[in-house]
C-alpha positions in Angstrom: 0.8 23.5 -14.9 -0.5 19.7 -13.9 1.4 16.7 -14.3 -0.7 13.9 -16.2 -1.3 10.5 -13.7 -3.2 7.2 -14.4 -5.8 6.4 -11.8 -6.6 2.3 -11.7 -9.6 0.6 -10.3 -7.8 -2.5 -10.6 -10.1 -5.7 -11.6 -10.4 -8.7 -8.9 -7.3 -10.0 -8.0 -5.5 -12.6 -5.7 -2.5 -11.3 -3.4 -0.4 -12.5 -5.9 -1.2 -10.4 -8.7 -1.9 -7.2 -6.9 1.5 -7.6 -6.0 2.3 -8.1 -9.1 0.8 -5.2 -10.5 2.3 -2.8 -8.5 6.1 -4.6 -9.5 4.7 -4.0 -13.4 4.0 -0.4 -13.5 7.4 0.3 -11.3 9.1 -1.7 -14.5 6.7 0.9 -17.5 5.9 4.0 -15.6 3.4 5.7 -18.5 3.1 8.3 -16.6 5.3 10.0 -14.0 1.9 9.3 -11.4 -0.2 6.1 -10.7 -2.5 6.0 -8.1 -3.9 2.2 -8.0 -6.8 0.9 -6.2 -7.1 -2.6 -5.4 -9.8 -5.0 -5.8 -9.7 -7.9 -3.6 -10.8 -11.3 -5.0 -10.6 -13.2 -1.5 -9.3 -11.9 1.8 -5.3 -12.6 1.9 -1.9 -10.9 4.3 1.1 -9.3 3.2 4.1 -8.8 5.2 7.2 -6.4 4.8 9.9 -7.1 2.2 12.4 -7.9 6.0 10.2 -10.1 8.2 10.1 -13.5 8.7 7.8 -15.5 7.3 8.1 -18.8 9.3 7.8 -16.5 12.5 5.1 -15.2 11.3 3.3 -18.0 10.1 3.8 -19.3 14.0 2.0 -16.0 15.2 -0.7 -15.9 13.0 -4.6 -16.7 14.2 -5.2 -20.1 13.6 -8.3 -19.3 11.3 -6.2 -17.0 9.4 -3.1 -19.5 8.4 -5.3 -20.9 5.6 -5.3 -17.0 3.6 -3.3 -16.3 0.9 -0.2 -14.9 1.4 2.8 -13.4 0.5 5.8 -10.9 0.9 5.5 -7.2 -0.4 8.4 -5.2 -2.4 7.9 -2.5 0.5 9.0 -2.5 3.9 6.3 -2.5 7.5 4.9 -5.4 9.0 1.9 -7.7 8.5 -1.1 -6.1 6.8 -4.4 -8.2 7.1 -6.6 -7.6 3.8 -10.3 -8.6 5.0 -12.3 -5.5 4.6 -9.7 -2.6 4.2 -9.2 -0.4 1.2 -5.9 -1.2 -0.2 -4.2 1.4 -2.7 -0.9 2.2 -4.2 0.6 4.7 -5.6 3.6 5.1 -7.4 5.5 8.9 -8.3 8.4 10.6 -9.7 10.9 10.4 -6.4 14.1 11.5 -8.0 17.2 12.3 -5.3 18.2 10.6 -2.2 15.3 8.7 -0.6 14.5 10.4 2.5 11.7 7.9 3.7 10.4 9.5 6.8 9.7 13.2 4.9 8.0 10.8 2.1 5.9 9.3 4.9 5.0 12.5 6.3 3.8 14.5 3.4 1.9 11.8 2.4 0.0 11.4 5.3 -0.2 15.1 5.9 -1.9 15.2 2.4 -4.4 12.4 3.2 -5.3 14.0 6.7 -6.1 17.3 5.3 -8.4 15.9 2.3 -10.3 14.0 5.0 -10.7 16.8 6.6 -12.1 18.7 3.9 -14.9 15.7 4.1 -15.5 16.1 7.8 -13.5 12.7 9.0 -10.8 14.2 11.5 -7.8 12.1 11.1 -4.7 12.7 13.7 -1.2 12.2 12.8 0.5 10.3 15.1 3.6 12.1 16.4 5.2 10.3 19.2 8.5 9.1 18.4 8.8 6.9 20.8 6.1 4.2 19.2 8.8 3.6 16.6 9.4 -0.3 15.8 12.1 -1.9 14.3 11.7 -2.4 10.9 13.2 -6.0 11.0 11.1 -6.9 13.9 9.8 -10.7 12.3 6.6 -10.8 13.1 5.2 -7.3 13.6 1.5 -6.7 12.6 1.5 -2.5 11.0 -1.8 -2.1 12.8 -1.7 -3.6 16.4 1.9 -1.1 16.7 1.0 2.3 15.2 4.6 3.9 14.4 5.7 7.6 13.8 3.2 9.6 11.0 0.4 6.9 10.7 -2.8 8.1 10.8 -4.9 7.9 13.8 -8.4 7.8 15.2 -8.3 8.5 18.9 -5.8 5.6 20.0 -6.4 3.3 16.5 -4.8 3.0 14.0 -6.3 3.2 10.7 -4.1 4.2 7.7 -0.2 3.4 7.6 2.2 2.3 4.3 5.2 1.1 3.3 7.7 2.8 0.9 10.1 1.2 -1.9 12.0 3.3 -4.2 12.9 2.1 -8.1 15.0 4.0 -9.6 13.8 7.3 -10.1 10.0 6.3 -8.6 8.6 5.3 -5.2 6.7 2.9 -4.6 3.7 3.3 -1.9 1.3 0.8 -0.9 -1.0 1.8 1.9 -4.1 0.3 3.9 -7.0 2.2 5.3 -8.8 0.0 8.0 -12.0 1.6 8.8 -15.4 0.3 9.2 -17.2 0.6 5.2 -13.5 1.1 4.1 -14.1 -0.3 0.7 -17.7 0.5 0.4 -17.6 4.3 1.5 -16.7 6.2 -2.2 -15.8 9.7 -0.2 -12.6 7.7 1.3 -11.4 6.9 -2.4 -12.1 10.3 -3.6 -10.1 12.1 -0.5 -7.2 9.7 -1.2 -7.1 10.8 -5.4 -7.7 14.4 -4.3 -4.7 14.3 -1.7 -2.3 12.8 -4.4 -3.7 15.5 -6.9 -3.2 18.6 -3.9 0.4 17.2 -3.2 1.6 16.7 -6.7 -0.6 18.9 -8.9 -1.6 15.9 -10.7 -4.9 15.8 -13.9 -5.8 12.1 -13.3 -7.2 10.0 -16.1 -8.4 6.1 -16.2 -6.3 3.6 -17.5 -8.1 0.6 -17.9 -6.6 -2.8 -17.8 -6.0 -4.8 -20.9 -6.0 -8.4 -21.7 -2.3 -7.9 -22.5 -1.2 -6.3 -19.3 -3.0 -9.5 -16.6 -0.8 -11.4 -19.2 2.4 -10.3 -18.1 1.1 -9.4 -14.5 0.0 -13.7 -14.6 3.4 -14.3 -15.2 5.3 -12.3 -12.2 2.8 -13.4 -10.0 3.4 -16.8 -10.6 7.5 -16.8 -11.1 7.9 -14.4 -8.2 5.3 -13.6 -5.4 3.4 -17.2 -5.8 7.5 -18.6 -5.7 8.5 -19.9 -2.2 11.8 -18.5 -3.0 10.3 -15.2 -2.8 7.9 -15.8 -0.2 10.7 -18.0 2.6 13.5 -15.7 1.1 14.0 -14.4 5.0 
């Protein structure tokens, strides 16, 4: 028997709010599945919930220190949102967190939908291209780490885990050329969550009273420099 999950083609929103969003449904949880699709409103960086953002605001491009930015719940390094397909997705994770299985199967699942489309995605085994999570100015796609998912020698899908509770939290970034244009990427992402967790999606639409309270963590949290400098 399939487990019901919400699937959310999210309206245009700043960095603020998409981080937002993803805090929200962790707090309400309709359903024991949400895979989330983001829709970008300008280009913008996140970086992980332990870097450092005035060492990272020393390493960034010069062009680039203008973009919106701001600190995720999850852990990795900086994420660059220009032309990517961002995505969440947010389960029932009861148990002890064991974040490098989570990783795994997840990326296991995506590879092998891809596959099923004719795009040939590689797992990247080598242990030895692990980083240190607290490194302060890491960017997730210049250092590929254990279980992203490769092209060749590029990197082009890796995430970042959180757990609340009883749910995880995944946020993820696929960084291939037509990422947000080419529909089969979105459909092998929904039909790996629905493979790994025997999930019958539905749409859940966004409502006026929803961006209401979504407005307000953005702006009391992820917009807050107490947030954003907290490391």
């Amino acid at each position: 028997m399939s487990e019901k999950g919400y699937i959310i083609d999210t309206p245009q929103l700043d960095v603020y709010q998409q981080m937002a969003m993803d805090e929200y449904f962790c707090e309400r949880m309709p359903y024991k599945y949400i895979l989330r699709f983001y829709n970008w409103k300008e280009n913008a960086i996140t970086f992980g919930f332990s870097q450092r953002y005035n060492q990272i605001i020393e390493k960034l491009p010069v062009e680039d220190r203008e973009l919106s930015i701001t600190r995720r719940p999850t852990g990795g390094g900086i994420v660059f949102h220009k032309n990517d397909l961002t995505f969440s997705f947010l389960f029932y994770s009861p148990g002890i967190f064991n974040p490098h299985q989570t990783y795994e199967s997840l990326h296991k699942a995506i590879s092998e939908a891809f596959s099923e489309k004719g795009i040939f995605l590689e797992i990247l085994n080598s242990k030895t291209s692990n980083y240190n999570v607290n490194d302060p100015v890491m960017d997730c796609f210049s250092k590929p780490v254990e279980k992203d998912l490769m092209i060749g020698s590029k990197k082009i899908l890796g995430g970042a885990l959180r757990k609340f509770s009883d749910y995880m939290l995944y946020q993820s970034s696929l960084q291939i050329e037509n990422a947000r244009k080419n529909d089969v990427y979105r459909e092998s992402i929904k039909n790996a969550m629905i493979k790994l967790h025997l999930i019958t999606f539905e749409e859940y639409k966004i409502e006026k009273k929803d961006l209401e309270i979504i407005d307000k963590i953005a702006y009391n949290k992820y917009r807050s420099k107490d947030w954003i400098n907290r490391i």
